[in-house]
TIKETI-166344 format. One record per atom (N, C-alpha, C): residue number from 1; z, x, y; atom name. Coordinates in steps of 0.02 Angstrom, whole numbers. Layout:
<rs>
R    nr       zz       xx       yy   atom
R   NUM        Z        X        Y     CA
...
</rs>
This chain:
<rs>
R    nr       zz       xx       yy   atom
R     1     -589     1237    -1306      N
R     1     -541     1248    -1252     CA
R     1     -550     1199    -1195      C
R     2     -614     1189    -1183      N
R     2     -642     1143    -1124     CA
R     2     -607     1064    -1136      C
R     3     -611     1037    -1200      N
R     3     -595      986    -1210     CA
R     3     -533      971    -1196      C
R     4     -467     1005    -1243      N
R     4     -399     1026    -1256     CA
R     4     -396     1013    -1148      C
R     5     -411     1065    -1104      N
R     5     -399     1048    -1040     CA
R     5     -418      963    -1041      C
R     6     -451      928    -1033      N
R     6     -463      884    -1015     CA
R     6     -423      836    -1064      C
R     7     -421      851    -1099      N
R     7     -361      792    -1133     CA
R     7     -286      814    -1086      C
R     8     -267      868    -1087      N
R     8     -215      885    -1042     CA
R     8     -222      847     -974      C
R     9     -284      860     -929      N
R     9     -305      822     -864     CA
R     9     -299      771     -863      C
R    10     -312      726     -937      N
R    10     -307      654     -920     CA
R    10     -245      634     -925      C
R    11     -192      669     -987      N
R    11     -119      649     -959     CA
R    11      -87      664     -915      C
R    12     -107      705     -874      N
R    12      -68      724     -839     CA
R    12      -87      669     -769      C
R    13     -160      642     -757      N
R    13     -169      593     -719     CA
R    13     -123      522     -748      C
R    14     -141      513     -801      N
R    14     -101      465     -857     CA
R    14      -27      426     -836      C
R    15       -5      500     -838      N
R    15       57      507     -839     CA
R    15       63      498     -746      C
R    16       50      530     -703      N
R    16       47      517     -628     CA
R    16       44      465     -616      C
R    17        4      418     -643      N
R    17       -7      342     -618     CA
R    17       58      297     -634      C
R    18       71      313     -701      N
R    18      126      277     -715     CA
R    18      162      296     -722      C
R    19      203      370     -690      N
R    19      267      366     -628     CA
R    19      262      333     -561      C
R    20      193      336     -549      N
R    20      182      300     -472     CA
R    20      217      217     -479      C
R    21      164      185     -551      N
R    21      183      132     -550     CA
R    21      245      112     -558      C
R    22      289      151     -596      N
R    22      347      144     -615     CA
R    22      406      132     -532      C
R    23      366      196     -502      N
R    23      419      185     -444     CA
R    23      384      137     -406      C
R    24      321      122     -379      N
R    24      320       56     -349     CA
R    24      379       -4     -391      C
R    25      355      -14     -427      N
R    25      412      -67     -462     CA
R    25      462      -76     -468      C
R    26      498      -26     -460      N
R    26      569        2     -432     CA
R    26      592       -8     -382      C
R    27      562       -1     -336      N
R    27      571       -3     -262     CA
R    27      571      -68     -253      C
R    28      533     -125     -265      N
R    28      553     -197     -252     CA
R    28      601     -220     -283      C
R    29      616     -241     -219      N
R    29      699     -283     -250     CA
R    29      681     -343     -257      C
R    30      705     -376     -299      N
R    30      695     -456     -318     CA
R    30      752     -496     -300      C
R    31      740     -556     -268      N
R    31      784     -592     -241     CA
R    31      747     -664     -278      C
R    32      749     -667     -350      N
R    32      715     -735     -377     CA
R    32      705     -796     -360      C
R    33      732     -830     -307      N
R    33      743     -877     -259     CA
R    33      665     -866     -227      C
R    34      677     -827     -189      N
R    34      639     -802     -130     CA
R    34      576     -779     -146      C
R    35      559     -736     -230      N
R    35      509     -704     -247     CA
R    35      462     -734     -252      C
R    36      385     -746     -243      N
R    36      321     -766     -235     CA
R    36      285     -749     -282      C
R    37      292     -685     -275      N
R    37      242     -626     -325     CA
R    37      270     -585     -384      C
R    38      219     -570     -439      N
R    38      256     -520     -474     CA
R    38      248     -443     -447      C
R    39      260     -407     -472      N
R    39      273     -361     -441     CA
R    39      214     -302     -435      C
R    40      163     -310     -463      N
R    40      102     -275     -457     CA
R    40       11     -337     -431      C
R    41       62     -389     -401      N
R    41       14     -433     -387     CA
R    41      -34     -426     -361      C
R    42      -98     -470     -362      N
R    42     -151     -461     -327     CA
R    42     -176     -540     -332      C
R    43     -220     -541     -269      N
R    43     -250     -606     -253     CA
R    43     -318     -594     -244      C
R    44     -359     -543     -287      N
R    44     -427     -517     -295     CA
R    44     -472     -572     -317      C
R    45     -445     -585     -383      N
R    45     -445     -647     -400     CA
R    45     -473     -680     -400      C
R    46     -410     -713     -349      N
R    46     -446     -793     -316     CA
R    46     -483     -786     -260      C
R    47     -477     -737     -213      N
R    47     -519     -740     -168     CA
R    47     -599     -709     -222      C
R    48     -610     -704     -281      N
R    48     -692     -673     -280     CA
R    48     -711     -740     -313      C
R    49     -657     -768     -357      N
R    49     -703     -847     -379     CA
R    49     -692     -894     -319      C
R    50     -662     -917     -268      N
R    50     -675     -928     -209     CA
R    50     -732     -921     -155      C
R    51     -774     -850     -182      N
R    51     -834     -828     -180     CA
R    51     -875     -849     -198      C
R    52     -880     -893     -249      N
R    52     -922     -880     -299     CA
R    52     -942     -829     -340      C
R    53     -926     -770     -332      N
R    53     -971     -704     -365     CA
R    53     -913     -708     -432      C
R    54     -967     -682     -479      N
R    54     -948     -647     -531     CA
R    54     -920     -578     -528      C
R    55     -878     -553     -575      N
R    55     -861     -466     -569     CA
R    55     -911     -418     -583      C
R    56     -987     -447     -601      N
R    56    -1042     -395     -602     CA
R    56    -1068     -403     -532      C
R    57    -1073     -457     -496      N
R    57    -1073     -446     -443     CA
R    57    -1041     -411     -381      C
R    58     -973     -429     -390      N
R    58     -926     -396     -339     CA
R    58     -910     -316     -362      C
R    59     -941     -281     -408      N
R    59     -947     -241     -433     CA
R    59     -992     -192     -384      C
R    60    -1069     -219     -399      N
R    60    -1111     -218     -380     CA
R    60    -1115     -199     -303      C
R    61    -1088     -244     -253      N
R    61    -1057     -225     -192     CA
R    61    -1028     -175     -171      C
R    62     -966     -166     -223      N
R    62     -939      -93     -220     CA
R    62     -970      -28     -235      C
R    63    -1018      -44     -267      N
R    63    -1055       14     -269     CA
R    63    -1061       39     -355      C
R    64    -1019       19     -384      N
R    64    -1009       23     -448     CA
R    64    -1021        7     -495      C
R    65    -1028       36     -554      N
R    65    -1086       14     -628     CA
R    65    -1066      -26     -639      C
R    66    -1005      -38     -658      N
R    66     -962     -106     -724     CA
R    66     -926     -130     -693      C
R    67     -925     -190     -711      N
R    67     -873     -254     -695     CA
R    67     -798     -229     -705      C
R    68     -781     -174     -748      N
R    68     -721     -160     -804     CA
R    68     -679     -141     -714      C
R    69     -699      -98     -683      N
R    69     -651      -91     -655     CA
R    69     -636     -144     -591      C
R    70     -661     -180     -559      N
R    70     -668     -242     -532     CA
R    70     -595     -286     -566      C
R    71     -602     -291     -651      N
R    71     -538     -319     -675     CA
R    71     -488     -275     -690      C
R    72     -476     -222     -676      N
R    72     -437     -194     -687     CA
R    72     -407     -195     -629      C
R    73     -413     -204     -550      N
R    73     -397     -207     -514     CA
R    73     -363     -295     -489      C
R    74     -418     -327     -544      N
R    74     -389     -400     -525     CA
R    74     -331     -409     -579      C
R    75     -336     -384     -617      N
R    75     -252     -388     -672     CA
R    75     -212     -348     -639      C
R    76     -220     -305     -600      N
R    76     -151     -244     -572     CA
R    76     -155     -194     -608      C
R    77     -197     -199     -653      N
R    77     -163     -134     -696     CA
R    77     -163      -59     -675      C
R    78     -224      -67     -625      N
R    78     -226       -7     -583     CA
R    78     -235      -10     -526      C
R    79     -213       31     -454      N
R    79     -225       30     -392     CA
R    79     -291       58     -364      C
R    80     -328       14     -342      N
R    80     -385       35     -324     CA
R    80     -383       92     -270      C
R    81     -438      123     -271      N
R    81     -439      186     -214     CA
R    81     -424      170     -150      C
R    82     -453      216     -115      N
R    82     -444      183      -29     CA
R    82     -504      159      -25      C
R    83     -549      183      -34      N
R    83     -618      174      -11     CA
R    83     -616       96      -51      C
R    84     -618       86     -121      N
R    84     -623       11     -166     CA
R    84     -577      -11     -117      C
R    85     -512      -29      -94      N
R    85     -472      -65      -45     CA
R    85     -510      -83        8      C
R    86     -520      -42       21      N
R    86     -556      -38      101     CA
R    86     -602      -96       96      C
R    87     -657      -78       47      N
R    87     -723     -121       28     CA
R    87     -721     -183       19      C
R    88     -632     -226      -23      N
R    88     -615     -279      -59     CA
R    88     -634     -295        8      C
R    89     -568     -283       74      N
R    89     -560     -313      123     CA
R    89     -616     -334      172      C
R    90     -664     -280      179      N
R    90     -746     -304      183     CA
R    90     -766     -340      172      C
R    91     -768     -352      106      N
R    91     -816     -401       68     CA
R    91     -783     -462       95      C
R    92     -705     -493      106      N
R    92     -665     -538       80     CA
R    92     -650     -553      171      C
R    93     -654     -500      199      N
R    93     -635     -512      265     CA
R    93     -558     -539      253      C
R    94     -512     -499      220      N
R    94     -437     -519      196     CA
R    94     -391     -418      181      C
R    95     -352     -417      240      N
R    95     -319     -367      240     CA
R    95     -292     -330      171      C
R    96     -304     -292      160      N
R    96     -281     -255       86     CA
R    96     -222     -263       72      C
R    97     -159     -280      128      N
R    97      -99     -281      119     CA
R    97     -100     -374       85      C
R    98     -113     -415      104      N
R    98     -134     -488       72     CA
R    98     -177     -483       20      C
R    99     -225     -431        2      N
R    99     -246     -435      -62     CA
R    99     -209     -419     -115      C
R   100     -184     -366     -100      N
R   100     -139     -313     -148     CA
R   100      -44     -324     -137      C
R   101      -19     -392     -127      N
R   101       46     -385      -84     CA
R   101      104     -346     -136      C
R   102       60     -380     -200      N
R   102      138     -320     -250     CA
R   102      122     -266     -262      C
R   103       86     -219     -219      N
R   103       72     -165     -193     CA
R   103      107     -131     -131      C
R   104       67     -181      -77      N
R   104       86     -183      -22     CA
R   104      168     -164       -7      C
R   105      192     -227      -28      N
R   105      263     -248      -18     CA
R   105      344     -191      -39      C
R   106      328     -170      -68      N
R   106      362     -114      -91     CA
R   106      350      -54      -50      C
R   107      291      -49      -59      N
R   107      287       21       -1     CA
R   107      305       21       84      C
R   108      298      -38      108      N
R   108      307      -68      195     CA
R   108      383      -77      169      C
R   109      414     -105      108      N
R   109      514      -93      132     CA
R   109      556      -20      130      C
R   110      504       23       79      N
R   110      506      108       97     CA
R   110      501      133      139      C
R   111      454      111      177      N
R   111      429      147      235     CA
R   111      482      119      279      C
R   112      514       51      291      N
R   112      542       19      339     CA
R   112      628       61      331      C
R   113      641       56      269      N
R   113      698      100      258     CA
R   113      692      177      277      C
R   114      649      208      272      N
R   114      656      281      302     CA
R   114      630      285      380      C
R   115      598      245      401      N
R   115      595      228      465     CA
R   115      684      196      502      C
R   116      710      179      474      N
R   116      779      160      500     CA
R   116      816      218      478      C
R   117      809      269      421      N
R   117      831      315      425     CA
R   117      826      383      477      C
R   118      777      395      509      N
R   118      755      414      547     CA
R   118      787      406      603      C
R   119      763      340      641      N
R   119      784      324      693     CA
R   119      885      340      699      C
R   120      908      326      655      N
R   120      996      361      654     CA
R   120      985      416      670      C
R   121      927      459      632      N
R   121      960      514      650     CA
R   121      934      537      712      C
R   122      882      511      749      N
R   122      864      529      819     CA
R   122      899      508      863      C
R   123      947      457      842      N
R   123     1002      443      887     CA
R   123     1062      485      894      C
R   124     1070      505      826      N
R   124     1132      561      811     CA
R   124     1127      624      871      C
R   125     1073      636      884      N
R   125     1038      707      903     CA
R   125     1079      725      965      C
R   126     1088      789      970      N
R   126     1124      794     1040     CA
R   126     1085      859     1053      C
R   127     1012      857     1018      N
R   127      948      901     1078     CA
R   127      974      893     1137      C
R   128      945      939     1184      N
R   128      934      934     1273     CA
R   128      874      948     1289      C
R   129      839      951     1345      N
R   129      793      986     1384     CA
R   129      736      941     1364      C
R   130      687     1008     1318      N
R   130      614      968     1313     CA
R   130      600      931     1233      C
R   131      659      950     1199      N
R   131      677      931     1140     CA
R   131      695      869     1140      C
R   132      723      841     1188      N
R   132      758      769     1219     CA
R   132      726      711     1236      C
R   133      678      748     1270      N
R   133      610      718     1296     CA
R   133      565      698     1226      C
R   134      565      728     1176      N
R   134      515      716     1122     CA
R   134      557      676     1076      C
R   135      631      674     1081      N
R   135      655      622     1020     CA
R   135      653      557     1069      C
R   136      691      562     1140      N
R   136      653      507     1166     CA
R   136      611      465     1172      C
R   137      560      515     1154      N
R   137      484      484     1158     CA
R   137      466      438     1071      C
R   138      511      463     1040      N
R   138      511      440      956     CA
R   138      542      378      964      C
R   139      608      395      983      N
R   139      640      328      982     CA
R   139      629      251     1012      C
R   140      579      287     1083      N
R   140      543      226     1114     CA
R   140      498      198     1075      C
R   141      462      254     1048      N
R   141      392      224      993     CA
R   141      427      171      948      C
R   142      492      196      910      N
R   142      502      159      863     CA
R   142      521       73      899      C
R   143      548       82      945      N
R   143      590       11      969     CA
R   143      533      -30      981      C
R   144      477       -7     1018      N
R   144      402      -37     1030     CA
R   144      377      -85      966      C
R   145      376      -44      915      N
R   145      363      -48      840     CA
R   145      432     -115      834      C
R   146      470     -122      850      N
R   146      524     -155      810     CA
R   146      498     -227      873      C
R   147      488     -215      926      N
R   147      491     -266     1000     CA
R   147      374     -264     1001      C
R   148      353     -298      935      N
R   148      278     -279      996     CA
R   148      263     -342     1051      C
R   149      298     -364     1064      N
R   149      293     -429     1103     CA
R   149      300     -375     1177      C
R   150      331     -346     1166      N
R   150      359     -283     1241     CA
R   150      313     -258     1242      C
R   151      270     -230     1215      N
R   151      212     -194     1253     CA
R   151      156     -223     1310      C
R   152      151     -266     1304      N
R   152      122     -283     1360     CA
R   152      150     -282     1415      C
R   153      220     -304     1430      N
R   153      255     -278     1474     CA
R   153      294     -200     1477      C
R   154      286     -166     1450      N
R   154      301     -108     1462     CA
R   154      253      -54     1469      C
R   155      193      -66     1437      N
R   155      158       -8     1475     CA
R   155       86        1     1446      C
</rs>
């Protein structure tokens, strides 16, 4: 019975990853002209032979037994954790969003699209009082976010 679960557990992680991946990949739009990257890219790569280190090394760093997942992260095939992200950027002194950009990149035009969705509708709003005051306070955040050159002059 113990087993039977865990074969279930692993498809069902299996299967999670690659709807994840599926919709990352989805979500980038390709403009072939313009495109750089494929779409689960990584520049792990070149920045660890740039290093010099081997993947038992940069392994090693991470804290981790085998090289295996080190390349699995430098082929794309899987998204490293937070903590492995975190660590690349450590080691590499290179932002996770530049390590990982056909990662990255898809998720920051999601986020940028429901962030503009948002903001409509905090504009739509015809709150009053102290309700007014707090979409206010949203909508300034967001324009800050769109203007950061203005923060220094604004506050």
């Amino acid at each position: 019975m113990l087993v039977v679960q865990r074969k279930f557990l692993c498809l069902d992680v299996f299967n999670s990853f690659a709807t994840l991946k599926a919709n990352v990949e989805q979500t980038l739009i390709f403009d072939k002209q313009k495109m750089t990257t494929p779409p689960m890219a990584s520049y792990l790569r070149s920045h660890r032979l740039k290093s010099g280190m081997n993947q038992q090394e940069l392994a090693e760093l991470l804290g981790i037994i085998g090289h295996h997942q080190v390349s699995i992260h430098e082929r794309a095939v899987a998204f490293p954790s937070l903590m492995a992200a975190l660590s690349y950027e450590a080691i590499f002194s290179v932002p996770v969003a530049e390590l990982f950009p056909g990662l990255y990149e898809p998720i920051r035009m999601n986020i940028e699209e429901r962030l503009s969705e948002m903001e409509k509708r905090l504009q739509d709003s015809t709150a009053k009082g102290r309700a007014a005051q707090v979409i206010a306070r949203k909508l300034e955040w967001l324009w800050l976010r769109k203007n950061p050159q203005s923060i220094d002059s604004h506050g």
